[in-house]
N, C-alpha and C positions, 0 to 999 in steps of 0.2 A: 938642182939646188936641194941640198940638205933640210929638215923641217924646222932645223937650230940654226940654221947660215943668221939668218937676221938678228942671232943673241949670240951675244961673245959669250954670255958665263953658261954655265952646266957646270950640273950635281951629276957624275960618272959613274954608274957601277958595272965591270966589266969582270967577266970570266966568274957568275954565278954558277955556282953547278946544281940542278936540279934532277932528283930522280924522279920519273911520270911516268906512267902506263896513256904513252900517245903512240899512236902508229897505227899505219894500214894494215900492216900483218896481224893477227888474231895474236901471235904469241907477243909483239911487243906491248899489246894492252893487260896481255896476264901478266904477262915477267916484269915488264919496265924496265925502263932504261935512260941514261945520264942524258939530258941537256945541259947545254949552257946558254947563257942569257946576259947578253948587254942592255944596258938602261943609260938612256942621256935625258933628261929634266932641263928645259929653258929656266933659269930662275934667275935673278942679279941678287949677286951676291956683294956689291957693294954696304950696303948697311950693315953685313955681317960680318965683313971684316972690319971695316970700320969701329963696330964696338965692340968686336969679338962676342959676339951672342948669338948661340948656334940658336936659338929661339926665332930669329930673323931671316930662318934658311929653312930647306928641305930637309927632314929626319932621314937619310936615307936608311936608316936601320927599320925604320917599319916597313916599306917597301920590299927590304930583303927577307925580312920575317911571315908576309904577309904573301908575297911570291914561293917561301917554303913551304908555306901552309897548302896554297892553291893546289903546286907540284903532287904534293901530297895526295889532294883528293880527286882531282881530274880524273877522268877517263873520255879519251875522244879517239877519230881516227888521223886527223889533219895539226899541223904545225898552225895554220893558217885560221884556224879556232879556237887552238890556245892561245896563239899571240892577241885574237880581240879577246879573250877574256883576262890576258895579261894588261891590256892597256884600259879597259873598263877597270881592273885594278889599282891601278895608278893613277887613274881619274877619279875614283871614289877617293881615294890618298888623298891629292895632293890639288884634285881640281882641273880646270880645261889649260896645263900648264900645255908648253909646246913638248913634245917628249915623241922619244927616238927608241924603237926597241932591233935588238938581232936576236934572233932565236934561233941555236945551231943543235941538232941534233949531232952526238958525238959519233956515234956507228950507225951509217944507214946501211941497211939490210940490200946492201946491192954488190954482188960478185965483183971479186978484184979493187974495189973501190975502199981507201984507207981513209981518205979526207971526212970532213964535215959537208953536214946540209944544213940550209936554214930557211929564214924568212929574215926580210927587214921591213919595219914599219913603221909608222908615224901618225902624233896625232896633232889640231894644234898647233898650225905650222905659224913659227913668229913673222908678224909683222916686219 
């Protein structure tokens, strides 16, 4: 069971590209290199459509602005410590909403292998 199954709505933002210096290798924390980053937000979005007042919803533009800035200054070796400090992000945001993160590393440094790596995580799970 998903940490959003219990809430129909969600605020989406999918296919963020982030450049970061994360990785186990020594050169991926010098050089950096592209992730990407899904975000799902439990929120009802009823009163917002309703009177059409984005005031009554999730800003997801600070979220994106605020996850470039992070990108930016990180340094760690693991996926699995930037994604807690991606959702302590999104917790300072938006509050104990239920929320849904993927975090894919686009080239992992592993012979013959062209796909992605990731983490998926969650915080928050709806009622």
């Amino acid at each position: 069971m998903s940490a959003l199954e219990g809430l129909a709505d969600r605020i989406v933002v999918r296919g963020l590209r982030l450049w970061a210096h994360v990785g186990v290798l020594e050169h991926e924390r010098e050089q950096g290199q592209w992730f990407e980053l899904d975000i799902s937000l439990g929120w009802s979005l009823a009163a917002t459509a309703a009177a059409d007042d984005v005031s009554l919803s999730l800003d997801y533009s600070r979220a994106i602005q605020a996850l470039q800035r992070q990108a930016m200054e990180i340094r760690c070796f693991t996926l699995e410590h930037w994604s807690e400090a991606i959702l302590n992000l999104l917790e300072q945001l938006y509050g104990p909403v239920p929320m849904q993160i993927e975090l894919r590393k686009c080239h992992a440094p592993v012979p013959g292998f062209a796909g992605m790596v990731g983490v998926q995580r969650s915080r928050h799970h709806a009622a």
